[in-house]
N, CA, C and O atoms as a MOPAC input file, in Angstrom:
PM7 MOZYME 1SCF
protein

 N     23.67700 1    -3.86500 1   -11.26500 1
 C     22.85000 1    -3.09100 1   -12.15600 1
 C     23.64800 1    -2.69600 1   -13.40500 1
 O     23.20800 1    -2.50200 1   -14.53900 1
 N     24.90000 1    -2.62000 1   -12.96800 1
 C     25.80900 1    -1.72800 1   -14.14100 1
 C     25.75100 1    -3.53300 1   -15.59900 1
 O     25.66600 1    -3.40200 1   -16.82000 1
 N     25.82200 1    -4.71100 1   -14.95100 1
 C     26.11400 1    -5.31800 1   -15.50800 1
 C     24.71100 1    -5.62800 1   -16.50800 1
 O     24.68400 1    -6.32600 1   -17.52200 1
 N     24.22500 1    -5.30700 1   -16.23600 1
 C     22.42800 1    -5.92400 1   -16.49200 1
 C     22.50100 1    -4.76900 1   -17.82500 1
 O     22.27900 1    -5.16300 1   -18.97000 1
 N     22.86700 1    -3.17800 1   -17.50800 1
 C     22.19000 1    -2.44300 1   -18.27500 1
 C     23.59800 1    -2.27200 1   -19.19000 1
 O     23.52900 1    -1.38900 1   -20.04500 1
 N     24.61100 1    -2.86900 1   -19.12400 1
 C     25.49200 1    -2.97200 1   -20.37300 1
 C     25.42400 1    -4.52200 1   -20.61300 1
 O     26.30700 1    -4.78000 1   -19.79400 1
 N     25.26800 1    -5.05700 1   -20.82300 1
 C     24.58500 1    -5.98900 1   -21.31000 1
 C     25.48400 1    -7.48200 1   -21.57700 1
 O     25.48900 1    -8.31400 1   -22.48300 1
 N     26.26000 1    -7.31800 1   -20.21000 1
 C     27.63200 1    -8.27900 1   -19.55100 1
 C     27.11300 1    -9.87500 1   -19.79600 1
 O     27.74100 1   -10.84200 1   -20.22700 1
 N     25.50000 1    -9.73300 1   -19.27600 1
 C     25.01000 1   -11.03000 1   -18.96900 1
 C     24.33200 1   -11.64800 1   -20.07400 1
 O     23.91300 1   -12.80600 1   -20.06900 1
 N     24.22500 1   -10.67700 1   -21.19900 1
 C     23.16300 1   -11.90000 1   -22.55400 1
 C     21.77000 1   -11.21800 1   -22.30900 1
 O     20.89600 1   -11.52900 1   -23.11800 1
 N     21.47500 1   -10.44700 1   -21.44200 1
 C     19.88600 1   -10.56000 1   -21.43500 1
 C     19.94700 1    -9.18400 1   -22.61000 1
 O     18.83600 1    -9.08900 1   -23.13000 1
 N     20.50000 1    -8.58000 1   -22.91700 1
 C     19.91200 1    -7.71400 1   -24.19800 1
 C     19.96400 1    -6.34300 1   -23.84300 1
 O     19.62300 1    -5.60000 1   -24.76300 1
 N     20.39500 1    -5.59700 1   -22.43500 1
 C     20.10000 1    -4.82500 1   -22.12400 1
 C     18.80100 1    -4.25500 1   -21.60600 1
 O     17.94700 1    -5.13900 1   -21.53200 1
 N     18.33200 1    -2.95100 1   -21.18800 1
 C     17.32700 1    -2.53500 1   -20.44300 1
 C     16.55300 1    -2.29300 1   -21.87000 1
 O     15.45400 1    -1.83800 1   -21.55300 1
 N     16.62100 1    -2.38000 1   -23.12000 1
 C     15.38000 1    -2.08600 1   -24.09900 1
 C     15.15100 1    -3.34200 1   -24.77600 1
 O     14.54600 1    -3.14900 1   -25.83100 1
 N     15.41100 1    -4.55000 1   -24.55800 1
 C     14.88500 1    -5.96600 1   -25.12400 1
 C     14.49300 1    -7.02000 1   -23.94600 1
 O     14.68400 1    -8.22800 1   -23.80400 1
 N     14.03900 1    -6.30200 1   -23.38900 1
 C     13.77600 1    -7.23300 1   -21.95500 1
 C     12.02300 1    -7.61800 1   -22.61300 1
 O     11.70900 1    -8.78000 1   -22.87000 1
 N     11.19800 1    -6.62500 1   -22.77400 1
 C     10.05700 1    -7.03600 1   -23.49500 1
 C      9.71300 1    -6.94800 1   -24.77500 1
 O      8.52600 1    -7.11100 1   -25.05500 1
 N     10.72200 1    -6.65800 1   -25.87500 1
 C     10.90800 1    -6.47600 1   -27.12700 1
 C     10.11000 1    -4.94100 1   -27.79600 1
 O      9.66800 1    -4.79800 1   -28.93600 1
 N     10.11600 1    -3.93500 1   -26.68100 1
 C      9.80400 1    -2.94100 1   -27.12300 1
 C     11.30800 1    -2.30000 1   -27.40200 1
 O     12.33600 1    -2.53400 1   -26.76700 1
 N     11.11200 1    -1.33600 1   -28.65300 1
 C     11.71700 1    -0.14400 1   -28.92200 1
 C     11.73800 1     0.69300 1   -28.28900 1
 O     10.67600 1     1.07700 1   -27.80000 1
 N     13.06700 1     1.43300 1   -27.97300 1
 C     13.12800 1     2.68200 1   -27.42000 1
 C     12.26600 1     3.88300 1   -28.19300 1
 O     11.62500 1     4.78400 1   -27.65200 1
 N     12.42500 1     3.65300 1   -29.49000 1
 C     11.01200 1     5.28100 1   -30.03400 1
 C      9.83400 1     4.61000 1   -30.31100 1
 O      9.24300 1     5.16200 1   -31.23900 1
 N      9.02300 1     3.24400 1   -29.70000 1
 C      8.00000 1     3.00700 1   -30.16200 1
 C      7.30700 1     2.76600 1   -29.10100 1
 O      7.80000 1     2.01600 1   -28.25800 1
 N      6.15300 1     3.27300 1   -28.91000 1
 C      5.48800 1     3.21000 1   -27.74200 1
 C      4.01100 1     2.27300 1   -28.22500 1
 O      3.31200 1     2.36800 1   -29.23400 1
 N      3.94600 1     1.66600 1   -27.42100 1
 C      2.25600 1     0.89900 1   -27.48800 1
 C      1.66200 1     1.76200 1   -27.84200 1
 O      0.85300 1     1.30900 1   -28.65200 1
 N      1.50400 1     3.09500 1   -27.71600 1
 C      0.25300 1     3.66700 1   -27.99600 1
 C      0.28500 1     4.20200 1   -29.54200 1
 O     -0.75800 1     4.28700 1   -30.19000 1
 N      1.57600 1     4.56000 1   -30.08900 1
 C      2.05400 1     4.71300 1   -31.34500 1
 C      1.56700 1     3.81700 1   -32.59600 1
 O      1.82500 1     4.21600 1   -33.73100 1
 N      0.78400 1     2.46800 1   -32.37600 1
 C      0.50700 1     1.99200 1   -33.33000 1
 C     -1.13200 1     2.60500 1   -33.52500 1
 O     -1.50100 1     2.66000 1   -34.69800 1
 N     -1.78500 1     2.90700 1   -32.83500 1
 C     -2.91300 1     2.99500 1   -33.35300 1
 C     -3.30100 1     4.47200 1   -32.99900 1
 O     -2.64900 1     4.78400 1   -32.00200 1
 N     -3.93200 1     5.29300 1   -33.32500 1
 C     -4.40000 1     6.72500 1   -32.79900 1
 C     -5.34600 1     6.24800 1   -32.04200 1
 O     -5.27500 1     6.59400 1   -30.86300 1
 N     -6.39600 1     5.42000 1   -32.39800 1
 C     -7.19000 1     5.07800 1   -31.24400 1
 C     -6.93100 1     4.81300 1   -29.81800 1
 O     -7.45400 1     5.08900 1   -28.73900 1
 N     -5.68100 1     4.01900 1   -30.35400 1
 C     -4.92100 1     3.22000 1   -28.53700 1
 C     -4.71700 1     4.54700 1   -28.14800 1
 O     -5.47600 1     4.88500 1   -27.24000 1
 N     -3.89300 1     5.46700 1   -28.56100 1
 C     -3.40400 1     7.01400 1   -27.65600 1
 C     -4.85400 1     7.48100 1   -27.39900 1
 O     -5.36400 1     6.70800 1   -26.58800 1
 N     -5.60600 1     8.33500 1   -27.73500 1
 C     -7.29700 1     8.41000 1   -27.55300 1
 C     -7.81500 1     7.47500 1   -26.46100 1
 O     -8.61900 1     7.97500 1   -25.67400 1
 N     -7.55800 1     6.50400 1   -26.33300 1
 C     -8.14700 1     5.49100 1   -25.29500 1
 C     -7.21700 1     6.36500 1   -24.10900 1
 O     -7.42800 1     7.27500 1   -23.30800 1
 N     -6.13600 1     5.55100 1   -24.49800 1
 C     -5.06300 1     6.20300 1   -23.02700 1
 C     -5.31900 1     7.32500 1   -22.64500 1
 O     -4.96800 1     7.56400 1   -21.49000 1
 N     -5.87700 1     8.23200 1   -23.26900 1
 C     -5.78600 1     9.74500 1   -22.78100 1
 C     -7.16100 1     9.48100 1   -22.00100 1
 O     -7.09200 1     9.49800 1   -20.77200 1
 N     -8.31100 1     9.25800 1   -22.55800 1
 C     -9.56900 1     9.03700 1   -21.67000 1
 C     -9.44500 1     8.71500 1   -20.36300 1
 O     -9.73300 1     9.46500 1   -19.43000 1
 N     -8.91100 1     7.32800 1   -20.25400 1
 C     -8.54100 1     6.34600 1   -19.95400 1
 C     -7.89200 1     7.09400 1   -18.35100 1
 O     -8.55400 1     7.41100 1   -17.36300 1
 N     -6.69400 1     7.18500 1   -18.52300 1
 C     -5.89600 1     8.44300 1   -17.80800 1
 C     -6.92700 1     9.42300 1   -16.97200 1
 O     -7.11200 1     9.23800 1   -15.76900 1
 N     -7.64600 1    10.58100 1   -17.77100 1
 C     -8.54500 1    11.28100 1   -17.20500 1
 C     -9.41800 1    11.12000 1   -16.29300 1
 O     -9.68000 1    11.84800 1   -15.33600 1
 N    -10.03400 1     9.77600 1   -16.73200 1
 C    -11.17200 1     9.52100 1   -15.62300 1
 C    -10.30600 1     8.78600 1   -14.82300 1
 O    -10.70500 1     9.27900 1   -13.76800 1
 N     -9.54300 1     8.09600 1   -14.50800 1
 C     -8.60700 1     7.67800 1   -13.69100 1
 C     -7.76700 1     8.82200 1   -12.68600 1
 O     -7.23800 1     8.67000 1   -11.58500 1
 N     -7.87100 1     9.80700 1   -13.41300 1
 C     -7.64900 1    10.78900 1   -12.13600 1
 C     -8.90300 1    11.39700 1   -11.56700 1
 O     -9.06700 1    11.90400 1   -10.45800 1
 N     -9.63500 1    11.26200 1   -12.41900 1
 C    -11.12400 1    12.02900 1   -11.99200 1
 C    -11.50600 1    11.10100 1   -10.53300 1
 O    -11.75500 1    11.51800 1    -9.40200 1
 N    -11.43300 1     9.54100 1   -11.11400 1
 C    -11.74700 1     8.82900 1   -10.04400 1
 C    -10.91200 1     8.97500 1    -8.87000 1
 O    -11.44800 1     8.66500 1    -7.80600 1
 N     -9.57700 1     9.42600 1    -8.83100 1
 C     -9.03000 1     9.33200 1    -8.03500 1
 C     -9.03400 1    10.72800 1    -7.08900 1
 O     -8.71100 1    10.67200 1    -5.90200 1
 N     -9.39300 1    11.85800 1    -7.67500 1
 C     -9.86100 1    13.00600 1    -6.95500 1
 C    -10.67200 1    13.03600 1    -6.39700 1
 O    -10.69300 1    13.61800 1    -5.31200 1
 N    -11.84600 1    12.31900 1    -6.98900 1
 C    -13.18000 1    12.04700 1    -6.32800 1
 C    -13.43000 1    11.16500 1    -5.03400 1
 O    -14.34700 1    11.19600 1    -4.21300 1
 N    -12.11400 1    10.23800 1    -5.15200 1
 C    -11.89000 1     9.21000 1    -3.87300 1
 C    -11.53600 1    10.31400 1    -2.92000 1
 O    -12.31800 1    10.74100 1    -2.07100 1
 N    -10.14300 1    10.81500 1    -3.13300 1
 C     -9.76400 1    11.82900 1    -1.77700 1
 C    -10.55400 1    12.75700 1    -1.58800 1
 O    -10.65300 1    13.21500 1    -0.44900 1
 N    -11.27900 1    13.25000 1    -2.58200 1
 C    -12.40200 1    14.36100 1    -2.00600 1
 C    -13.50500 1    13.40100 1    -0.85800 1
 O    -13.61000 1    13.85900 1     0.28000 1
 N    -14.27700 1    12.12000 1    -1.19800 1
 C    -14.84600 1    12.02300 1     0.11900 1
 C    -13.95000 1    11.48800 1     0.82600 1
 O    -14.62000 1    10.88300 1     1.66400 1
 N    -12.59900 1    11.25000 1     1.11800 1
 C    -12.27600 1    10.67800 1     2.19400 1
 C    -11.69600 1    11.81300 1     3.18400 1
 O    -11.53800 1    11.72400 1     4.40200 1
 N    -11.45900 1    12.75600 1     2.44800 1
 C    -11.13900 1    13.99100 1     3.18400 1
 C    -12.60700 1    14.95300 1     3.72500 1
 O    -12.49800 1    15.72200 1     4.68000 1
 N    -13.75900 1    14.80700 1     3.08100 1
 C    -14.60200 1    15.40200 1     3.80900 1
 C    -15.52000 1    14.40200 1     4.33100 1
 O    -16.67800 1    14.70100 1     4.62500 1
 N    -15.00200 1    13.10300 1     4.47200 1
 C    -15.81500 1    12.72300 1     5.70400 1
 C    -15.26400 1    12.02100 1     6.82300 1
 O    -14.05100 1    12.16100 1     6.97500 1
 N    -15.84800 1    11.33200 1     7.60300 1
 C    -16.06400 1    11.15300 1     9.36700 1
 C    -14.17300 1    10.76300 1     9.06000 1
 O    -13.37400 1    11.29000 1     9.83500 1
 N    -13.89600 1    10.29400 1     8.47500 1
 C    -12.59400 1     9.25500 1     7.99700 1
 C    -11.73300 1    10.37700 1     8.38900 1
 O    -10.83500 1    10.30300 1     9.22800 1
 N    -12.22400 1    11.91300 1     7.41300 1
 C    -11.14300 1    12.25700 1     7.47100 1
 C    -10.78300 1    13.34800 1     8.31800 1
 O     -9.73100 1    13.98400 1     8.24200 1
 N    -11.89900 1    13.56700 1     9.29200 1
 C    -11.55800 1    14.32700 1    10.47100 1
 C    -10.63100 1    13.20300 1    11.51100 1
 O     -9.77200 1    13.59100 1    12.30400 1
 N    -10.85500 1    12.36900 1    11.39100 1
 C    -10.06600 1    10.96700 1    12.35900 1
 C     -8.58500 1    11.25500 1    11.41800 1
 O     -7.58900 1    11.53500 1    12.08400 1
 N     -8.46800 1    11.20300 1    10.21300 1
 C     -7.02400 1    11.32700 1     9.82000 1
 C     -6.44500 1    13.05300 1    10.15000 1
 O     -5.23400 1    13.08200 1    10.36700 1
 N     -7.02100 1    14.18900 1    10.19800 1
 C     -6.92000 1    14.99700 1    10.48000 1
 C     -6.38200 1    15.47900 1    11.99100 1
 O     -5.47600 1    16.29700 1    12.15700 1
 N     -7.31900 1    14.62900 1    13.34000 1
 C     -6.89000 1    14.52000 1    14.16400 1
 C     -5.68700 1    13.71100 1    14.49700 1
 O     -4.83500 1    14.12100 1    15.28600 1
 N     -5.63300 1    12.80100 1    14.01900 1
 C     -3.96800 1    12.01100 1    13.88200 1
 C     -2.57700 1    12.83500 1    12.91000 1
 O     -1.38000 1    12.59500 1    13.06500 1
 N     -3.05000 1    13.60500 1    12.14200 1
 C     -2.06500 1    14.51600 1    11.99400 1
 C     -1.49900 1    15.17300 1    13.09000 1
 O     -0.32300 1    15.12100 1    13.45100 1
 N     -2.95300 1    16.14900 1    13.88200 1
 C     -2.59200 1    17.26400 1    14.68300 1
 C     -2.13800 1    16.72200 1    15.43800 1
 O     -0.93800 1    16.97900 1    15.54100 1
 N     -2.72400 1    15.59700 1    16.51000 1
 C     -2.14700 1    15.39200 1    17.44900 1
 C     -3.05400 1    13.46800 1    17.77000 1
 O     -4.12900 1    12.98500 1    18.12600 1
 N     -1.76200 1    13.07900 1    17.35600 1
 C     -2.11900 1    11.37800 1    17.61300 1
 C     -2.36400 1    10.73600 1    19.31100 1
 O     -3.10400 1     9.90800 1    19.84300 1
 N     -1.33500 1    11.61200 1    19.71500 1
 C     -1.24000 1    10.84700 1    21.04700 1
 C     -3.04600 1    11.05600 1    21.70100 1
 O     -3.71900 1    10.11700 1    22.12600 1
 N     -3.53100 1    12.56800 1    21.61700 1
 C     -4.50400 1    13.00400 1    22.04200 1
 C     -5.91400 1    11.56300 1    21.75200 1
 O     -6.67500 1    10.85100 1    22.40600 1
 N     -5.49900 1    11.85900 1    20.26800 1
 C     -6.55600 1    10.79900 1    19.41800 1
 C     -6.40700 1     9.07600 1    20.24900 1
 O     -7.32900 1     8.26100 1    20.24400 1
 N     -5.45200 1     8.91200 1    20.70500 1
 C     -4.89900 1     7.21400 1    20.85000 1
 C     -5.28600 1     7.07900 1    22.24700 1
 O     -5.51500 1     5.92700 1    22.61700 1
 N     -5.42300 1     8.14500 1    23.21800 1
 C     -6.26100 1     8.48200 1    24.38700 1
 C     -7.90600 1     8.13300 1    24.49700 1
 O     -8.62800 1     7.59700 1    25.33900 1
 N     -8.08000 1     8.71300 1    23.23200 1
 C     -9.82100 1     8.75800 1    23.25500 1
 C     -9.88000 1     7.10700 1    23.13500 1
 O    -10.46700 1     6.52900 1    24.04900 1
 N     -9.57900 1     6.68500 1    22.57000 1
 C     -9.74300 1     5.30000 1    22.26800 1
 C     -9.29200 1     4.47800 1    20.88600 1
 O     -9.50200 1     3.26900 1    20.79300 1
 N     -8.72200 1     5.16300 1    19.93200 1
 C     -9.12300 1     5.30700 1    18.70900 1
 C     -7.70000 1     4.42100 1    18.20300 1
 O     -6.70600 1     4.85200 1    18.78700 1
 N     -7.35600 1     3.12100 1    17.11300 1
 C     -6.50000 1     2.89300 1    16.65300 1
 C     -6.03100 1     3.38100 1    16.02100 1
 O     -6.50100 1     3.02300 1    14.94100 1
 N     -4.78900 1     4.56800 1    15.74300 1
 C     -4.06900 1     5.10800 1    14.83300 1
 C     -3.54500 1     4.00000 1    13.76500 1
 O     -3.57600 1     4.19000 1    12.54900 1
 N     -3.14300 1     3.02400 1    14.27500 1
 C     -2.21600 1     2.68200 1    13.37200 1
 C     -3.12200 1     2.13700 1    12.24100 1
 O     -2.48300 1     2.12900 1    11.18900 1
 N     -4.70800 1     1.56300 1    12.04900 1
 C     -5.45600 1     1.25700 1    11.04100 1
 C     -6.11400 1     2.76600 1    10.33500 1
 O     -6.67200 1     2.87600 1     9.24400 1
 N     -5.94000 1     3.44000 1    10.97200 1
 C     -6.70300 1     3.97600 1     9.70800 1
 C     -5.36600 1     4.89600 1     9.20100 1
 O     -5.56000 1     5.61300 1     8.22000 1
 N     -3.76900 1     4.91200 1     9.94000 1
 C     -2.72200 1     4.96800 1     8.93700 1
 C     -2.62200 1     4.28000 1     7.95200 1
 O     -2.20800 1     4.78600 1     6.90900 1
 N     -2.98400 1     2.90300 1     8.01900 1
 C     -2.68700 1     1.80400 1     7.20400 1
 C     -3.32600 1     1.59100 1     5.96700 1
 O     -2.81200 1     1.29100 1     4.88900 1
 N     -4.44500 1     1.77000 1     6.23500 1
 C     -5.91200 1     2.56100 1     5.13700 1
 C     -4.95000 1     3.43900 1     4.21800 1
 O     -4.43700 1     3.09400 1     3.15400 1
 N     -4.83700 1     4.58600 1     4.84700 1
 C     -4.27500 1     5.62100 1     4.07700 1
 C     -3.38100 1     5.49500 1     2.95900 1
 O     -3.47300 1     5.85800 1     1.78700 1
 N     -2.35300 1     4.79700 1     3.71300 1
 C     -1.43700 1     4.30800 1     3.02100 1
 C     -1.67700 1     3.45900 1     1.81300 1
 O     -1.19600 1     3.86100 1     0.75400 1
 N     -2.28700 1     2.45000 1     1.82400 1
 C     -2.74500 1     1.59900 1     1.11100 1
 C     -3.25900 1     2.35500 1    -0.17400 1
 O     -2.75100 1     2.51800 1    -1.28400 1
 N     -4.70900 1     2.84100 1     0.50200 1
 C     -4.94000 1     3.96300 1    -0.48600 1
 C     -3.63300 1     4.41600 1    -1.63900 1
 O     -3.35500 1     4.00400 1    -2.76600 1
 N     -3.24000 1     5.08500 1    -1.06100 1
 C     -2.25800 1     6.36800 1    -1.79800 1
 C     -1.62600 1     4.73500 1    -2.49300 1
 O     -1.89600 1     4.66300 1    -3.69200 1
 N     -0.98200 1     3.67000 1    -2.03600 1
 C     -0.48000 1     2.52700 1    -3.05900 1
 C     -1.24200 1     2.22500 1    -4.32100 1
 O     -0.91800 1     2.13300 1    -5.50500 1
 N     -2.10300 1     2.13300 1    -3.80900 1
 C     -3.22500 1     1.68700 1    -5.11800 1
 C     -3.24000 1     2.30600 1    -6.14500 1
 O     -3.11700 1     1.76500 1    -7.24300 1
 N     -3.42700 1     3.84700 1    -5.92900 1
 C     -3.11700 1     4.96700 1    -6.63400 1
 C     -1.82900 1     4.92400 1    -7.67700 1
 O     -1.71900 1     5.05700 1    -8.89600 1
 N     -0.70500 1     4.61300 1    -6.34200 1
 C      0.24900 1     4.66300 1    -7.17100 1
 C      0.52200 1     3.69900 1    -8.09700 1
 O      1.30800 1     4.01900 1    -8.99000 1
 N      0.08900 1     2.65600 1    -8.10300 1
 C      0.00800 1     1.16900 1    -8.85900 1
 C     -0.69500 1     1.43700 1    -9.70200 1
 O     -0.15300 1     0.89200 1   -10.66400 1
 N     -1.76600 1     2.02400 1   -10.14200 1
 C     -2.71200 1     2.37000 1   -11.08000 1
 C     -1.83800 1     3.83100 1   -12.00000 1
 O     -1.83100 1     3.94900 1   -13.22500 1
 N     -1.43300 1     4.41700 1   -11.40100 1
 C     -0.63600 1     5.63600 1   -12.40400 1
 C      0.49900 1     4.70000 1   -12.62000 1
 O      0.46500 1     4.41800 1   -13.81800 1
 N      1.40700 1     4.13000 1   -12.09400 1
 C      2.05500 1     3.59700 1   -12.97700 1
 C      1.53200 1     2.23600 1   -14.15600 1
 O      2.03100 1     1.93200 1   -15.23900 1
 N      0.90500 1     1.91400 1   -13.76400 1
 C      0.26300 1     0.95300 1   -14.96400 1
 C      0.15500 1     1.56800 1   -16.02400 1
 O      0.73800 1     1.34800 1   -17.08600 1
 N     -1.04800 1     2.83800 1   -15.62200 1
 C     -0.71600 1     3.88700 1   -16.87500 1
 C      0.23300 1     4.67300 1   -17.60600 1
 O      0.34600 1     5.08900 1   -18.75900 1
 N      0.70500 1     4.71500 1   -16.81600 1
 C      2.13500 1     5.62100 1   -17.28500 1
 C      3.50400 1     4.60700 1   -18.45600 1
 O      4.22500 1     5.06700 1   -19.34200 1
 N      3.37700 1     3.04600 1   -17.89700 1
 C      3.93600 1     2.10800 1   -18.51500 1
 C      3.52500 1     2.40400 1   -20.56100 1
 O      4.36700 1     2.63000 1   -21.43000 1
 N      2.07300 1     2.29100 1   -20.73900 1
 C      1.97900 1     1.67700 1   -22.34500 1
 C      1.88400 1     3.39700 1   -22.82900 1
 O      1.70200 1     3.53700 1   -24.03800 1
 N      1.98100 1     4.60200 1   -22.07500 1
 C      2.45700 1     5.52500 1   -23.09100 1
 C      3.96800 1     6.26000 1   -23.00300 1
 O      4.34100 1     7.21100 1   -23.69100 1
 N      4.55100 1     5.72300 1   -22.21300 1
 C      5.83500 1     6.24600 1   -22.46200 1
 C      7.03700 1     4.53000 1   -23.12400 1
 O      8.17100 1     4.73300 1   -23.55700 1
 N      6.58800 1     3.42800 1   -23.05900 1
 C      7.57200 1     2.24100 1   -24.00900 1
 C      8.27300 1     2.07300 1   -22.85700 1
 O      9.06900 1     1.13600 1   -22.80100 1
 N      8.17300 1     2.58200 1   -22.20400 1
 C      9.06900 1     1.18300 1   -21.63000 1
 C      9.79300 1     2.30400 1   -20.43400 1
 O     10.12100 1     3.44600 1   -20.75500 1
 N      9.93100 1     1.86400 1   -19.31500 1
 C     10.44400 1     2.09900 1   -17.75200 1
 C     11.67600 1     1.69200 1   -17.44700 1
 O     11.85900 1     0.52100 1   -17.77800 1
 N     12.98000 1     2.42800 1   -16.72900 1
 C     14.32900 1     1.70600 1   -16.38900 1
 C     14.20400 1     2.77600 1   -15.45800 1
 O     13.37700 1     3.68500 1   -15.53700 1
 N     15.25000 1     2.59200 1   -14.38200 1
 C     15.62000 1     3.13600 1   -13.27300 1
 C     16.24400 1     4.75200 1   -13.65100 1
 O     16.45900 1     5.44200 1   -12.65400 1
 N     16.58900 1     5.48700 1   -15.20700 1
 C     16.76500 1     6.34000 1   -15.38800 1
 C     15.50800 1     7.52800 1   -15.30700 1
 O     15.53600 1     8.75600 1   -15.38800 1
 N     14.40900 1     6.54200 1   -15.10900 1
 C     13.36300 1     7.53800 1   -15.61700 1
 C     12.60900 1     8.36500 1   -14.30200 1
 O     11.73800 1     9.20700 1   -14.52000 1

């Protein structure tokens, strides 16, 4: 890593890998593009509150609720823990794949410092 981000190997360092500037952000060229992103962003969390709100108040999420409290109890009744962990999980990935997408074109650019 040390060699990559001093720039041992030719590739340019961690700020010419996609020919962005460190003070210039995608969204910096246009006021519109920032305006978009901000929308953009908003309902993207809206949507994403709105997902965990029904998955937490329904049938789903008394089944994830009971696998909190007590799994073994739940894995008795009959019930596969490990899929609707897997669900969950997934979930919350997606999420996170989608905030970082966003998070990429208004801050220029991502390195392991950030």
């Amino acid at each position: 890593m040390l060699a990559f981000f001093r720039n041992d190997m030719g590739f340019g360092g961690n700020q010419r890998l996609h020919r962005l500037q460190a003070h210039r952000r995608p969204a910096d060229h246009l006021p519109q593009m920032r305006t978009a992103l901000y929308v953009l962003s908003g309902l993207t969390l809206l949507g994403a509150l709105v997902l965990a709100r029904w998955i937490v108040t329904s049938k789903l999420g008394r089944v994830l609720t009971a696998i909190r409290d007590q799994e073994s109890r739940l894995m008795f009744l009959g019930y596969r823990t490990l899929y609707f962990k897997l669900f969950v999980w997934t979930v919350a990935a997606v999420m996170s794949g989608i905030a970082g997408a966003l998070y990429v074109p208004q801050v220029g650019i991502i390195n392991p410092g950030r």
